[in-house]
C-alpha positions in Angstrom: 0.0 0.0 0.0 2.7 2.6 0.9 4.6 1.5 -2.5 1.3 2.4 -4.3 0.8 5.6 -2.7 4.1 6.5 -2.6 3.8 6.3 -6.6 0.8 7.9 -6.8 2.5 11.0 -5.4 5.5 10.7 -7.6 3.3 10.8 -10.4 1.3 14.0 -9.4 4.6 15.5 -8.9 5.7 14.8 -12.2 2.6 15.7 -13.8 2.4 19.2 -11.7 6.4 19.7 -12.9 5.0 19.5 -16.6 2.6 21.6 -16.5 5.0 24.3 -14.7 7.4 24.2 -17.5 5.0 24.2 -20.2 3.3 27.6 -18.0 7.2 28.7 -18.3 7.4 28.6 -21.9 4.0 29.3 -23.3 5.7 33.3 -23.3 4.9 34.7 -26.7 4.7 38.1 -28.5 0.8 39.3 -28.9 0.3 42.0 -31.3 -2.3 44.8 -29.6 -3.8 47.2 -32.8 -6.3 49.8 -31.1 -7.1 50.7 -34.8 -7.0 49.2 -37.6 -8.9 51.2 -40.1 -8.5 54.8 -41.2 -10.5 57.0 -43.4 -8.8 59.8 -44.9 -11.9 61.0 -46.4 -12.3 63.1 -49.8 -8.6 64.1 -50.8 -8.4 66.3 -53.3 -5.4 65.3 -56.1 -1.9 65.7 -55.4 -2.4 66.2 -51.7 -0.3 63.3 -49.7 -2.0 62.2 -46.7 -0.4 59.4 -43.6 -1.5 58.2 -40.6 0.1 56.3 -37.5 -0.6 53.3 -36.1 -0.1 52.1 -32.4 1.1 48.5 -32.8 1.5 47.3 -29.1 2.9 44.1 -27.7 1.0 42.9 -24.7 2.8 39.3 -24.8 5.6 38.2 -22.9 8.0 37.6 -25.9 9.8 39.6 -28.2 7.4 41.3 -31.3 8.7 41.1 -34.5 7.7 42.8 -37.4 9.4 41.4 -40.8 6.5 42.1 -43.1 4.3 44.7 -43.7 1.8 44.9 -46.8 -0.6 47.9 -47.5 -3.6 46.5 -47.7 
């Protein structure tokens, strides 16, 4: 009976010690945009218009941008 339990408790250990470290390294970049659309209106012609953008990152991890398309 003790050899059983004492098993049993290894077991939760180890299964508790898994899901710690997998807890640990579930840190990850997560991209925050407030606003993603923009309307510039009428413009007349030949005018050049730009707006900014907050990107945030509100992960744990690193953010990186290596692409940006205008879309």
């Amino acid at each position: 009976m003790k050899r059983a339990v004492f098993f049993f408790g290894m077991m939760v250990l180890m299964v508790l010690g898994v899901i710690f470290m997998c807890q640990a390294q579930a840190g990850e970049p997560k991209v925050l945009i407030p606003e993603t659309m923009w309307d510039f209106g009428l413009i007349p012609t030949g005018n050049v218009v730009s707006h900014y953008y907050l990107i945030k990152n509100v992960g744990t991890d690193t953010l990186k941008i290596e692409k940006v398309r205008p879309g």
